[in-house]
N, C-alpha and C positions, 0 to 999 in steps of 0.2 A: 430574610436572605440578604447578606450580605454580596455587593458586588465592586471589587475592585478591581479597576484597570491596569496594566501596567503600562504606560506611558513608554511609549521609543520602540514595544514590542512588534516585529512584523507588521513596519509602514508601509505604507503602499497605497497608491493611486485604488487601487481595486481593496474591498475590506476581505483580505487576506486574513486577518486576526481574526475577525468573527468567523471565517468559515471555521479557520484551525479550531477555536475555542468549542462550535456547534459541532465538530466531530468530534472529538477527546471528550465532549458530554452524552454523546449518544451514546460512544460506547461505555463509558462509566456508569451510565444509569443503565444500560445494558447487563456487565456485570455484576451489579450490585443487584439486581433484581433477581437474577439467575441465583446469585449467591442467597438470598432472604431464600427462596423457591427451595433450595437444598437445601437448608441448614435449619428451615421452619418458622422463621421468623414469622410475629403477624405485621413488623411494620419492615417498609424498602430501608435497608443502612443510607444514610446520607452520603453524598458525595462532594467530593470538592473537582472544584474546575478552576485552577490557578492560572492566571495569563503568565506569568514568569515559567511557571515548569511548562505548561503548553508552548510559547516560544522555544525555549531549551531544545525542546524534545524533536520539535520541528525542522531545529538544524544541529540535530542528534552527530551528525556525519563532518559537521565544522570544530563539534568541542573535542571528539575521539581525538586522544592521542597512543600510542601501541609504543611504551619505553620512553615518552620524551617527545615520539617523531608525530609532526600533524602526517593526517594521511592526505593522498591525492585523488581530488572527487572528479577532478575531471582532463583527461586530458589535453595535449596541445591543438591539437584538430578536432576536439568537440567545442567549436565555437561556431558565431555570425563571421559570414563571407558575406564580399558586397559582389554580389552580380551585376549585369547589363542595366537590369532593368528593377532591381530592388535588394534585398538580403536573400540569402537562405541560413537555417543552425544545422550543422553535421553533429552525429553523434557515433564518435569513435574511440570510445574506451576501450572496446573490447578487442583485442589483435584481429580478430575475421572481420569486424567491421572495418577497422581502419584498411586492412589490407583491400577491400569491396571499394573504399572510397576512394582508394588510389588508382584503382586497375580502372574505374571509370573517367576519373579528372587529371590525373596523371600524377608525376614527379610530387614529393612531399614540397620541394621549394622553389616549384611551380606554382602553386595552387591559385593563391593570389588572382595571377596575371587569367588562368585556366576559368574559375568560378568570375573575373569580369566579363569573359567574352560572350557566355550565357545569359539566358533569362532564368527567372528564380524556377520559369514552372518546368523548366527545361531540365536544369539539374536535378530537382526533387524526381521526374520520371525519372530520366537515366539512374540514379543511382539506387532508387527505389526497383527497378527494372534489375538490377545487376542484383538485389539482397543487401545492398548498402542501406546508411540513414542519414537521408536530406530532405529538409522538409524546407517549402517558400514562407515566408514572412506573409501574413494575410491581416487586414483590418476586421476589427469583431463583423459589420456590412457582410465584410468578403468572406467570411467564414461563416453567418449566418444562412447566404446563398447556396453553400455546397451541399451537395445532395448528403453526404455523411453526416453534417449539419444536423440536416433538415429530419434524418433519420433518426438521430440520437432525442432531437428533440420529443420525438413522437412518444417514446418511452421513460418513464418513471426513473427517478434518479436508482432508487433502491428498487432492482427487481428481484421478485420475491415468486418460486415457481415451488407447488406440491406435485411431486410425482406419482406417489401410487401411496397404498392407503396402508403401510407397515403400522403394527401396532405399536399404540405408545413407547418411547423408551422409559425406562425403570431407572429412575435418575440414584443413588446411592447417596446416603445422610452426610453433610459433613458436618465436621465441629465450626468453630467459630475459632479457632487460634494460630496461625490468622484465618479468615473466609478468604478461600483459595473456589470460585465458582465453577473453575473447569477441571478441578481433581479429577484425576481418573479418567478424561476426556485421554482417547487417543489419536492423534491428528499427523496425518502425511503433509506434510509441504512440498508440494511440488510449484515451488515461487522461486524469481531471481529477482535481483537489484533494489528497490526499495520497498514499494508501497506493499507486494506480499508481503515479502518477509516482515514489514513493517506491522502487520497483520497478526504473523503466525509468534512471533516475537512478545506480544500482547497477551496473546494466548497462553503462552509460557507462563508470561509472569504471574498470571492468574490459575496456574496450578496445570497445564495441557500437559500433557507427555509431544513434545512435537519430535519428530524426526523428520529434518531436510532432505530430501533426495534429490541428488544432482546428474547427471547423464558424465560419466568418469572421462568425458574428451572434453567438456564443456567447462573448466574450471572459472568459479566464481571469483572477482576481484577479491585480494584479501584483505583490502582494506575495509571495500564495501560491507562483504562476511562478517569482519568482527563487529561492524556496529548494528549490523542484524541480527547478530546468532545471539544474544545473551539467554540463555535459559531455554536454547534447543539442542537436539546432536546433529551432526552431518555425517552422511553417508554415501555414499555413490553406487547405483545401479543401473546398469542398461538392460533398459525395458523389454528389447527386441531379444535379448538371449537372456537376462534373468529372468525371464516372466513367471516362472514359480515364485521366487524368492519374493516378487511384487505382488501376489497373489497372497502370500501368507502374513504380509504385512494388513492387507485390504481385507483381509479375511477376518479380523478385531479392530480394525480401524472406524473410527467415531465419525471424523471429519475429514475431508481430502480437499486443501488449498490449491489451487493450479493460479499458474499468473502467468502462461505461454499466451502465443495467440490463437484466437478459437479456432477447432478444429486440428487445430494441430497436435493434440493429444489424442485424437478419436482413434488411430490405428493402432492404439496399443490399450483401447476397451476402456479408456479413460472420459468418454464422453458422461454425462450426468445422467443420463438414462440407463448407460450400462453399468456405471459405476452401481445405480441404485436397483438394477436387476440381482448384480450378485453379491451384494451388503445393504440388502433392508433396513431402512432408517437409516442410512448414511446423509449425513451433510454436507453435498458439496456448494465447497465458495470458489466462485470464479470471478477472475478481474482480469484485463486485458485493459490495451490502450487506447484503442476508437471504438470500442464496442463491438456487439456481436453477429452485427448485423450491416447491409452497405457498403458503398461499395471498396473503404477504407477497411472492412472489419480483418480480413488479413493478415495487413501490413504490421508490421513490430512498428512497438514507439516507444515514447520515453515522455518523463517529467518534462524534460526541458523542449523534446521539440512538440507536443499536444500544448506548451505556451502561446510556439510560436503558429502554430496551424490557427487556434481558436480566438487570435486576435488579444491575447495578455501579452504579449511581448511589444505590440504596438502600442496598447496604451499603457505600460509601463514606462516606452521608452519616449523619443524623439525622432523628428524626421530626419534627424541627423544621423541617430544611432537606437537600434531596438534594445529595448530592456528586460526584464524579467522580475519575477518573486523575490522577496528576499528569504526565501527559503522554497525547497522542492514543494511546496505545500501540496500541490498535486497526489505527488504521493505518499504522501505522509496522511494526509486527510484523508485518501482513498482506502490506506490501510488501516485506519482505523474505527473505520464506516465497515468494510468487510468485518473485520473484528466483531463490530458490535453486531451485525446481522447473522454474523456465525452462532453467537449466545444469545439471538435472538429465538433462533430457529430452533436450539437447544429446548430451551426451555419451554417453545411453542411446542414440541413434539413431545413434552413430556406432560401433556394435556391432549393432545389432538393424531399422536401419531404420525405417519408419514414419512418418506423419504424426500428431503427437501434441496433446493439447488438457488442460492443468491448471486446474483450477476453485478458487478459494479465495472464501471470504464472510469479510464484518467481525462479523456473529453468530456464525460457525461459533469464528472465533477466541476471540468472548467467550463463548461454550460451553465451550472448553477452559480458557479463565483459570477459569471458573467451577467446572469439577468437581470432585468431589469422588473424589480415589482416594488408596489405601492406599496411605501410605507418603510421605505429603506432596506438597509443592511439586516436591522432587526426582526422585521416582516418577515425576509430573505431564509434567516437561518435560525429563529426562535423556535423552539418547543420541539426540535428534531430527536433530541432525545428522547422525548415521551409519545413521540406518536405511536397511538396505535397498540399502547402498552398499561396494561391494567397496575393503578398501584405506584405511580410513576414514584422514583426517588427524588425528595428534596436537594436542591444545590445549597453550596456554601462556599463562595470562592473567600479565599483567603487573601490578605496583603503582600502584596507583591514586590519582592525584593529588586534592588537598582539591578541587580547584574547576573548573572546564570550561575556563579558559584554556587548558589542553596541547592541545585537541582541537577550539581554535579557529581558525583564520587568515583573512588578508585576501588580497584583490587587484581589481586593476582589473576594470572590464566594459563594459560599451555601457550599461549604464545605473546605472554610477556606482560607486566606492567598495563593496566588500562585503566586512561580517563574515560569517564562515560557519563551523557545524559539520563540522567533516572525518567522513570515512567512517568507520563502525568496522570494517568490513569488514578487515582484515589479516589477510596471511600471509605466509611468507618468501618474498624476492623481488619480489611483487606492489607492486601500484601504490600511492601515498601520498596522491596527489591527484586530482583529475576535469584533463583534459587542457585545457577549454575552462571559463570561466564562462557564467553564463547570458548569455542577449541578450534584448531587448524580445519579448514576446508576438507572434506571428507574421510576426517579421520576416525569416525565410529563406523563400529558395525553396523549395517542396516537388518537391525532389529530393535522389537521393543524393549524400555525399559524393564 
């Protein structure tokens, strides 16, 4: 085995690089295993895990350009405010947010003066209170303490739930040119923003039929869109009055992504129990931002502020000023952990049967960047790929180029010209590219291919 570094990749105070690298291998030996399983192989295809494309891929959303133009990841008021008594980070991309954050702190060029007069915990309720998103600055101590904390801790990074005892699935042979392990896989997305679609996006490129579905008032950033969608369609339906049309979608669908916050799907029979009542052997993958439980499990979050809650932002940064990743690795890693527990489950049920439900949180993950266990980094996040997995596939990381060009390319789309990070998902045989680029935010019918 070959293992080389790439020097300069995702530095950081925190080893950011090895989590990135220990997810992008879980789920590569994930698909390669799945792929040997279809296709008949008696040995797992070898995989590569490249520090250069895994960086790349990491800040997928910095290389996109759509015609020439970089895109905007984040807006003017999704930043660190200094309050009274410490920071807090808002997160206002999306126009209902920003408009929530103002109707609690006032005037846009006021804010300033509005977020000093506060304390950090003070803001984070209020606007938390109102549907807005403001989270306090917290030291890892401080964030160990909280009872959400304390709760996430108690549970497995990767949960893993069998629901009822459907007979095995009847996986279908594929070729080998390329090994595509989720051919034929039909998968709903029901994800926004990154770490899903980060997710379902993955899936694609490994052969998924995925279709996005978006709530048609709810429009998806489209800058965020394009660098998620490669190799999915988008659709838009409302649940509450299309519910046939969502019914005949779930009625052949393989796998169902959600990336809402728990429970908030359950009113329209999307819970994982119901889902698995009326499609037998369905896979559902859920991810949410503080998990599913506690007394945070509610609230919406984001990459950026589960940094600042779980104490990365403090030691990224300075007492002067709070810091951060140098990439969303949160969910980027988290999306690619789902992934791989999606063709985990795959391929486990096509031995053992069952309707199966994986849980991942973007806390849970910054818990594990965060621990502290004997024997370092490599203790930390070694063999994550193979746990637990018969057969595991051999690594083979390649030399790793000075700069992200190797692991970029272009081509056409429906909505223009695109630079883009390539997968780093590889293994021998398998796929190099996503089959389709993205298209305009809900411009497919919502049906199957």
């Amino acid at each position: 085995m070959t293992d080389v570094v790439r020097e300069g990749a995702l530095q950081a105070r925190l080893p950011v690089r090895e989590l990135a690298r220990a997810c992008v291998d879980a789920c590569t030996r994930a698909a390669a295993e799945l792929g040997a399983r279809r296709a008949g192989f008696d040995a797992v295809p070898d995989v590569w895990v490249d520090d250069g494309a895994v960086a790349t891929a990491f800040t997928s959303e910095r290389h996109l350009l759509i015609n020439g133009r970089a895109p905007v990841n984040f807006a003017p008021l999704s930043r660190f405010w200094r309050t009274a008594d410490g920071w807090v980070r808002t997160h206002a991309n999306y126009p209902h947010h920003r408009e929530l954050l103002l109707k609690v702190m006032g005037p846009a060029d006021s804010l300033e003066a509005a977020f000093a007069e506060r304390s950090a915990l003070e803001v984070e309720e209020a606007v938390y209170g109102a549907g807005g998103l403001a989270v306090a600055l917290r030291t890892p101590e401080e964030w160990a303490a909280h009872e959400q904390a304390v709760e996430l801790a108690k549970r497995p990074l990767l949960e893993r739930e069998r629901l009822d005892s459907a007979p095995a699935r009847v996986l279908a042979p594929i070729d080998a040119t390329p090994l595509l392990p989720a051919a034929g896989l039909r998968v709903l997305d029901l994800t926004r923003v990154i770490a899903g679609p980060v997710a379902t996006r993955t899936l694609a490129l490994l052969g998924a039929d995925v279709l996005r579905i978006d709530p048609p008032h709810l429009p998806e950033l489209p800058d965020q869109h394009a660098d998620t969608g490669f190799g999915k369609r988008s659709a838009t339906l409302d649940l509450a009055a299309d519910r046939g049309a969502f019914e005949e979608l779930l009625a052949v669908a393989d796998v169902v992504v959600t990336g809402y916050r728990p429970g908030a799907l359950d009113r329209f029979g999307l819970s994982a129990e119901a889902l698995a009542e009326r499609r037998p052997g369905i896979v559902v993958a859920q991810l949410s931002a503080w998990g599913a439980y506690g007394p945070w499990s509610e609230r919406r979050g984001f990459d950026s502020l589960v940094q600042v809650a779980t104490g990365i932002a403090a030691v990224e940064g300075s007492p002067e000023q709070p810091g951060a990743l140098p990439a969303q690795a949160l969910d980027h890693g988290t999306g690619y952990l789902l992934a791989a527990e999606v063709l985990r489950a795959v391929r486990e049920q096509s031995y053992d049967g069952g309707s199966r439900c994986v849980r991942l949180a973007l806390a849970r993950t910054a818990q594990w960047l965060m621990e502290e266990v004997p024997g370092g980094s490599a203790g930390r996040f070694g063999g994550l790929g193979a746990a637990g997995q018969e057969g595991a596939a051999g690594q083979v990381a390649q030399a790793a180029c000075d700069g992200p060009d190797a692991w970029l390319a272009e081509t056409d789309s429906r909505i223009g010209r695109l630079r883009y990070a390539r997968s780093p998902v590889s293994f021998a045989g398998g796929p190099v590219d996503w089959a389709r680029p993205p298209g305009p935010w809900g411009a497919d019918p919502a049906r199957w291919a």
